[in-house]
N, C-alpha and C positions, 0 to 999 in steps of 0.2 A: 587453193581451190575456191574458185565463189558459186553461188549460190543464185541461179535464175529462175524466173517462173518454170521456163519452157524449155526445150530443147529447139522449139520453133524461132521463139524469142531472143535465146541466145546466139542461134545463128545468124539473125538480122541485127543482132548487136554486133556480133563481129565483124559480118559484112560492110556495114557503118564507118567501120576503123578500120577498113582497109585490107581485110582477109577474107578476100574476094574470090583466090583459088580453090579449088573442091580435091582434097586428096581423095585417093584411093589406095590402097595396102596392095603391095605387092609383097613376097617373099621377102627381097632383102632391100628393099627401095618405097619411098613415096612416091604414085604417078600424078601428075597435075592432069584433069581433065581438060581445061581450057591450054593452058600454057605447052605439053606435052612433056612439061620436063620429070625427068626421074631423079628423084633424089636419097642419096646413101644418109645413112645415121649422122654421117661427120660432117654434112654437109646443111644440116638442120639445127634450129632448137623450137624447143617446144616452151614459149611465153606465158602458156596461160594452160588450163585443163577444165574443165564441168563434169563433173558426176552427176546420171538423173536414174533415178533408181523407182521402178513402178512400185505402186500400194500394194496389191496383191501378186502380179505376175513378174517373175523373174526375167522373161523376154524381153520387157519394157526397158531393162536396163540397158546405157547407153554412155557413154563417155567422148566426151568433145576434145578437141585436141587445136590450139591457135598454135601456128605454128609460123618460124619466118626463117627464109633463107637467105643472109644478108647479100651473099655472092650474087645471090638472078635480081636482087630486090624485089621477091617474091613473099607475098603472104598469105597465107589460108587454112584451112578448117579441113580436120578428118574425123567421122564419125566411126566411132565403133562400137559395136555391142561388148556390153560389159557382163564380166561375170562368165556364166555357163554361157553366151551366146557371143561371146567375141568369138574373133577369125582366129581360130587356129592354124590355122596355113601360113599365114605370117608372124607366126612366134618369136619369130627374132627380133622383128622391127617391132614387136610389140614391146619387148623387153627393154629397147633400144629407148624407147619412147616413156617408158614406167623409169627408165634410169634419166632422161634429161629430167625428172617433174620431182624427183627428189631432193 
């Protein structure tokens, strides 16, 4: 895990290198918002991770996710709220995703 100013910053770092696609959490799948493609846990890995954790507010937390899927030669970023404010709706893939980063 590294360590960037920003959540803003590090996503224009990413972008930089190439993780240009924008996930979104579905129940048992990643959706690419540009690309269209849906992607299962086995079909991903997850290269890199960012924890940013607010001063006072717990909302603030956020967890970035680089992710690459060598099969589409696809690469991109999913945010999600960390802590009390992540998506519980997609539990699985979340689990799925705290297991490639170990």
């Amino acid at each position: 895990m590294h360590h960037l100013p920003t959540l803003f910053e590090t996503l224009a770092q990413l972008k930089k290198a190439g993780y240009t696609e924008d996930f979104n959490l579905n129940k048992n799948y990643l959706a690419g918002q540009r690309s269209a493609i849906q992607l299962s846990p086995e079909e991903f890995v997850v290269d890199q991770h960012f924890r940013f954790e607010g001063n006072s507010d717990p909302d603030d937390e956020a967890i970035v996710y680089a992710i690459s899927a060598l099969h589409f030669n696809l690469k991109g970023t999913l945010v999600n709220g960390y802590g009390p404010s992540s998506d519980a709706g997609a539990a699985e893939l979340i689990r799925a995703l705290q297991e490639k980063i170990t």
